[in-house]
N, C-alpha and C positions, 0 to 999 in steps of 0.2 A: 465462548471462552471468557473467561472472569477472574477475578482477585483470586479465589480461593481454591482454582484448583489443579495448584501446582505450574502452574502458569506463572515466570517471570517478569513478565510486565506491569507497568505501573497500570495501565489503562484496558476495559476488555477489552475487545474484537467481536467483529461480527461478520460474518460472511458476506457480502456486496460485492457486485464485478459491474464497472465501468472503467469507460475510456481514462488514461491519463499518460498524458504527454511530457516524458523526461528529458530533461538535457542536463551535458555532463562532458568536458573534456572535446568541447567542441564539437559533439555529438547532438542530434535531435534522436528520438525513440521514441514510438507507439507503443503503449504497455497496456494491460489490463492488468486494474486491480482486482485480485481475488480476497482479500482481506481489507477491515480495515477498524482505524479506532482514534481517539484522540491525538494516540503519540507517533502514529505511523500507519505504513500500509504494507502489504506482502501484493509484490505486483510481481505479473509473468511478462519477462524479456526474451526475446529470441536473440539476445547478441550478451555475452559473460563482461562481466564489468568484474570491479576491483572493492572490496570493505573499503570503508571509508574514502570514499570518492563524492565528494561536495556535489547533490542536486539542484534543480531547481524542476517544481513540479506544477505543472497545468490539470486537474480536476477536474472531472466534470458527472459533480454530485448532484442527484434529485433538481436534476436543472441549474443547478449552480453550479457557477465556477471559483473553484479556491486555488489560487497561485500563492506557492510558499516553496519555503527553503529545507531541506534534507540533508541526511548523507546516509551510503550504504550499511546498514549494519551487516547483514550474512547475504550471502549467495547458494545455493546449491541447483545441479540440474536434477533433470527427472526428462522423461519419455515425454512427449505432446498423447495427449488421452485421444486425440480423434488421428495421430499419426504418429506411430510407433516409434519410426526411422527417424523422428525430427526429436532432436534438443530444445528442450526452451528451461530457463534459469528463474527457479522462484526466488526472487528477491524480495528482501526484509530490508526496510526503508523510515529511518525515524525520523521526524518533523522538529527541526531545528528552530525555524521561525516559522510561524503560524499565525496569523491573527486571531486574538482571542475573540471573535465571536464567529469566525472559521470552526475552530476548535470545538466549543461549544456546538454548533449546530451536528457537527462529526458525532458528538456524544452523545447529544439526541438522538441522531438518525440509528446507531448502532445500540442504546438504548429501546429504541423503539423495534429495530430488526429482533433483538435478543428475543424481546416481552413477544414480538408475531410469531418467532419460531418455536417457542412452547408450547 
């Protein structure tokens, strides 16, 4: 996914799935990220949360950890692909605070995903 095609966002995306631990509203949650990019992530929750709901997110990228601050932008469910009967909510999650050399390494790694999956 990239600038030009037709795609809304400022930053690409790249496909990547690791762990990342959200909290919210007094809540802790296990997520996998299925997406991801400078300005945000699309992670799968098994519990429906609210837009715009202030996170705070634990990462755990290519062996690093990146702890930074979010809020929800969209929510939608879908079927779990290995169990039909089960709900789980793709959530779209933008990076509020970040540290910029976080950030940076983000655009690398997903830079670099892009250029392998060609």
């Amino acid at each position: 996914m990239g600038y030009g095609d037709g795609d809304r966002r400022k930053f690409p995306r790249a496909d990547y799935s690791c762990k990342v631990n959200i909290f919210y509203s007094e809540k802790a949650v296990n997520a996998v990220i299925r997406n991801i990019g400078a300005g945000g992530i699309l992670a799968e929750f098994e519990l429906e949360t609210m837009r715009g709901i202030p996170v705070k997110m634990e990462m755990y990228v290519e062996g690093r950890t990146i702890v930074c601050n979010g809020h929800i932008v969209w929510l939608a469910p879908r079927s779990d692909s290995s169990d039909r009967s089960r709900i789980v909510w793709d959530t779209g999650i933008q990076f509020d605070d970040i540290e910029a050399e976080d950030r940076v390494f983000i655009r690398n790694l997903v830079d670099r995903l892009n250029v392998e999956s060609k």
